[in-house]
C-alpha positions as CSV (number, residue, x, y, z in Angstrom):
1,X,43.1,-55.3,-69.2
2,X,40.4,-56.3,-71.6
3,X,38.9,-53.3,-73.8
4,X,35.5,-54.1,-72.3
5,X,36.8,-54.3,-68.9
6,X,37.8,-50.6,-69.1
7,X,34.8,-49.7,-70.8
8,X,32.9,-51.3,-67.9
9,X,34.4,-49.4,-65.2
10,X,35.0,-46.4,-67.1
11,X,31.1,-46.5,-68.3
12,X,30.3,-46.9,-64.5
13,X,32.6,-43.6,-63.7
14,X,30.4,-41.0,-66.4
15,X,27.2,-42.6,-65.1
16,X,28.1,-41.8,-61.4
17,X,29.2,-38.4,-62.4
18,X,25.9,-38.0,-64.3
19,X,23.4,-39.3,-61.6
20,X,25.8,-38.2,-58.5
21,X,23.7,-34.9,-57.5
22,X,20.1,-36.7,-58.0
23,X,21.2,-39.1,-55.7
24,X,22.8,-36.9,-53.5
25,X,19.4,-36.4,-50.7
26,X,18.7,-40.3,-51.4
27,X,19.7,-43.2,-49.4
28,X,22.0,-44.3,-52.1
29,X,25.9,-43.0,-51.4
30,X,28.9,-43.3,-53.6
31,X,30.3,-46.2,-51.8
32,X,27.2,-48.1,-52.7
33,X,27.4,-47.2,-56.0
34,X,30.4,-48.5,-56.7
35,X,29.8,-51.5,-55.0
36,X,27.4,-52.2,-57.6
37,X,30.5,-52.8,-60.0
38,X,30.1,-56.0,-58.8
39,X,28.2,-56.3,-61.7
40,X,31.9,-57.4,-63.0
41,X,31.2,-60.5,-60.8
42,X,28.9,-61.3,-63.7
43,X,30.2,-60.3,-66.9
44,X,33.3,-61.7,-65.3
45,X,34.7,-65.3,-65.8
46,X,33.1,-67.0,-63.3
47,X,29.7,-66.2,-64.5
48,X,28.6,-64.9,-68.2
49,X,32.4,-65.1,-69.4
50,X,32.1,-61.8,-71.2
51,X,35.4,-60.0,-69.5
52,X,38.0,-62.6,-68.6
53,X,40.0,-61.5,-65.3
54,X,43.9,-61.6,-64.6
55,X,44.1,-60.8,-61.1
56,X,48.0,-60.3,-61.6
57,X,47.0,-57.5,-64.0
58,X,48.9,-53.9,-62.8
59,X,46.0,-52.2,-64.5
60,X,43.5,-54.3,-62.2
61,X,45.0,-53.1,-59.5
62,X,45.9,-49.6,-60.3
63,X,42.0,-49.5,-60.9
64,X,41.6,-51.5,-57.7
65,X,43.8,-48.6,-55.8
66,X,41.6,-45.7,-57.3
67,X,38.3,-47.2,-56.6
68,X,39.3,-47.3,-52.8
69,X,40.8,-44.0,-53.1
70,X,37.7,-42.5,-54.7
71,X,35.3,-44.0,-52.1
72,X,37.6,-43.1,-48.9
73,X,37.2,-39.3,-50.4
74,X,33.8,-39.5,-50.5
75,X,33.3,-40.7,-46.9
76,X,36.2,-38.4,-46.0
77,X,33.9,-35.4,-47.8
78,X,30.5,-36.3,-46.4
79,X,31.4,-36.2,-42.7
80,X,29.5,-34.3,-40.6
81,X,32.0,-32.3,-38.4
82,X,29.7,-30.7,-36.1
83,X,28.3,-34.4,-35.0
84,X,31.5,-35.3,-34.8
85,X,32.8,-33.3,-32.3
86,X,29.8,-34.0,-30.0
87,X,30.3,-37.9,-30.2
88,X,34.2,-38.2,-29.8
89,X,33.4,-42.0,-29.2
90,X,32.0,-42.4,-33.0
91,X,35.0,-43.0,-34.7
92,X,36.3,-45.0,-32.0
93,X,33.3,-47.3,-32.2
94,X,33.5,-47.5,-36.0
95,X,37.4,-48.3,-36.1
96,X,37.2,-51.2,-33.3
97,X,34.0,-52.9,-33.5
98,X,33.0,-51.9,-37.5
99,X,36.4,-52.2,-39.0
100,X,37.5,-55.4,-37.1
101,X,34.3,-57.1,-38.3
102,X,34.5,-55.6,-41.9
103,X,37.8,-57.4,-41.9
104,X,36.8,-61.2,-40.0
105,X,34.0,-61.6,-42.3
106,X,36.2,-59.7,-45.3
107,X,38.4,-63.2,-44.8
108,X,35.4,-65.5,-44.2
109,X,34.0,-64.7,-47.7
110,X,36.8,-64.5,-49.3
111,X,38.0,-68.1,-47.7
112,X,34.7,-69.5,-49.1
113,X,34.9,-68.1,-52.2
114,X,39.1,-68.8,-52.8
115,X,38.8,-72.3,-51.5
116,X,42.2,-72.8,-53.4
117,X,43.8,-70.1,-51.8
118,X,43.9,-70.9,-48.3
119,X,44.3,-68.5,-45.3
């Protein structure tokens, strides 16, 4: 991985920790934080150039396995057991209907934007 590839990510990592508990009462959650790194998208190769991208990269991935790890936590952390236990049905309803359709239009982007790819 590029030097300013890890500097990216690892730059995004101290800012999060340094703005984390501001943000904490705001509508702004870790999750979406880091879903702003898709300001990779555009210091990537596809638009400004500035990072190129080997998606066969084990480092890309390694990071690609911690960033999920790291924002599973934080959902894991910030549940609310007491509202859980009175709606039983919640994560029901969340791993049917919001997981299945995190996952169709997952593939639907990701077949418009891999056009070479394929299903």
């Amino acid at each position: 991985m590029d030097t300013i590839a890890v500097l990216t990510v690892t730059s995004a990592f101290i800012v999060f920790g340094l703005i984390s508990k501001r943000i904490q009462g705001s509508v702004v959650t870790g999750p979406m934080f880091f879903a702003a790194l898709a300001l990779g998208l555009v210091v990537g190769p596809s638009v400004l150039g500035l990072v190129p991208l080997d998606v066969d990269h084990r480092a890309l991935h390694m990071l690609a396995e911690i960033t999920l790890i790291l924002v599973l936590f934080l959902d894991a952390a910030n549940i609310d057991l007491q509202q859980l236990r009175r709606d039983r049905n919640l994560p029901v309803r969340m791993l049917l209907i919001g997981m299945s359709l995190t996952i169709i239009l997952g593939a639907v982007t990701a077949l418009l934007i891999f056009t070479d790819s394929g299903l």
